[in-house]
N, C-alpha and C positions, 0 to 999 in steps of 0.2 A: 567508408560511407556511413553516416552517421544512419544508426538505429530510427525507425518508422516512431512518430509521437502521432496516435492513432487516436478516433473516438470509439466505445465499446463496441457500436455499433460495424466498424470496420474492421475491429481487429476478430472479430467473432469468425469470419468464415477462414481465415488464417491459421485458426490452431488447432493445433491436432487431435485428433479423440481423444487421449489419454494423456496429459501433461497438469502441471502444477501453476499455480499462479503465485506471484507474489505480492501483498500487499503491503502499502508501506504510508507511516505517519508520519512526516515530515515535520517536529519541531523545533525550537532555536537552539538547544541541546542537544536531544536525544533522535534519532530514529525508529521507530515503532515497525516491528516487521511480524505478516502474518503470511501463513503458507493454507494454501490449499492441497486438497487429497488431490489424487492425478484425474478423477472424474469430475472436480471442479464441483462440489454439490456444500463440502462444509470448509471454513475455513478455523482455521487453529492460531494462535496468537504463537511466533516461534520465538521470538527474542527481543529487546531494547541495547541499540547501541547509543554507546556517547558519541555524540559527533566530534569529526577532530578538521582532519584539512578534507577538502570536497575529492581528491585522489585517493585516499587511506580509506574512506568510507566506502567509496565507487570498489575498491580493491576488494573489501571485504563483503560489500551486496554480491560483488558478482561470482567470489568463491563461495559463497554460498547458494546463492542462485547454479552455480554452476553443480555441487555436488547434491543438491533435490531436484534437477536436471527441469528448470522452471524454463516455460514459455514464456511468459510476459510478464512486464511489473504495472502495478494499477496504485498509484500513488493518488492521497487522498486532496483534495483540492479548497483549500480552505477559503469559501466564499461566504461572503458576510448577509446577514440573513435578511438582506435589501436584494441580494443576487450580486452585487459588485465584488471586485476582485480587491485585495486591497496589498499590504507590502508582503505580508504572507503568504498569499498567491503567488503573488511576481515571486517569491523566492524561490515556492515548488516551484515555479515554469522555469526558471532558473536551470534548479538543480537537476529538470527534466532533459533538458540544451543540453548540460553535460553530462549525463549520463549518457544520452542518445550519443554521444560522441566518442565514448568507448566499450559500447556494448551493440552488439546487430539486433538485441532481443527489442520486443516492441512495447511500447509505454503507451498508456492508456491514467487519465485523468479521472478520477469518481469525487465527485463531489460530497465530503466529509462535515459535511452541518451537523452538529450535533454527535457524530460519533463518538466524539472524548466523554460528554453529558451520558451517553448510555453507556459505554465500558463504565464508567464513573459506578452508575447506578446499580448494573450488575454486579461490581465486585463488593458493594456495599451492604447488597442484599446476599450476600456470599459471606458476609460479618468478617471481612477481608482488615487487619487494621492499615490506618493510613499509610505507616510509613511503608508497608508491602506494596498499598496500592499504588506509591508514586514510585516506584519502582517496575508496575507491572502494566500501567496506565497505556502508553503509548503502544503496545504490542496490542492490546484489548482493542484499542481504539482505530489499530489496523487493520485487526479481524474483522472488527465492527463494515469497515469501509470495503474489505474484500469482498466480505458478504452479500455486501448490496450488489457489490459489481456480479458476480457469481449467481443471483439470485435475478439480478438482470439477463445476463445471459443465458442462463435457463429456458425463462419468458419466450428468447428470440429464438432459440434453435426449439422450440416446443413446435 
């Protein structure tokens, strides 16, 4: 049975007190992956994968989601800043379809406007040089997007 694709709002009363989240940058390359503490308060930029075939990628999120022993992934949702959804979207919702189809853990969609623009900014103001930052971009950029989500659901269970 394919994995629950949730809004924050529902997947909130689902998790357990003490578990990790994963967030994740979906772009035409790379995967940008952030973890949260298991109290879910800060998130941490863990790694950038290369993308390769949508099964080798799916294999390696979920060994790793599996040995930080993660509750949900919250994959950032790239809408264009009219609100519409455009082929980057469809791709996340895409790679959302397939994920949910080999994994039971529950997915959740956050909307990632701007987060690449602010990991960008931070690591700039960090005197980070370029070619580090595009190296380390996409993980920043999922932190960024955990965050929000993490910082939303704070709000709701407050």
């Amino acid at each position: 049975m394919p994995a629950p694709i949730l809004t924050l709002d529902a997947l909130a009363p689902l998790l357990p007190p003490r578990a990790s989240l994963f967030g994740l940058d979906l772009g035409t390359k790379t995967i940008g992956i952030a973890v949260s503490d298991d109290g879910r308060r800060v998130s941490t930029p863990l790694k950038t994968l290369s993308k390769t075939k949508f099964g080798k990628d799916a294999e390696t999120l979920l060994a790793l989601a599996a040995e930080r022993k993660i509750a949900a992934f919250v994959l950032g949702l790239p809408i264009n800043m009219d609100g519409s959804e455009g082929p980057r979207a469809q791709a996340t919702r895409a790679f959302a379809r397939n994920l949910s189809n080999v994994t039971d853990l529950p997915i959740v969609f956050w909307d990632e406007r701007l987060s690449t623009t602010a990991a960008e900014r931070l690591l700039i103001e960090q005197d980070m040089s370029r070619a580090r930052r595009a190296e380390v971009i996409d993980a920043h950029a999922a932190s960024f997007i955990l965050q929000g989500a993490l910082d939303r659901l704070r709000v709701m269970t407050a």
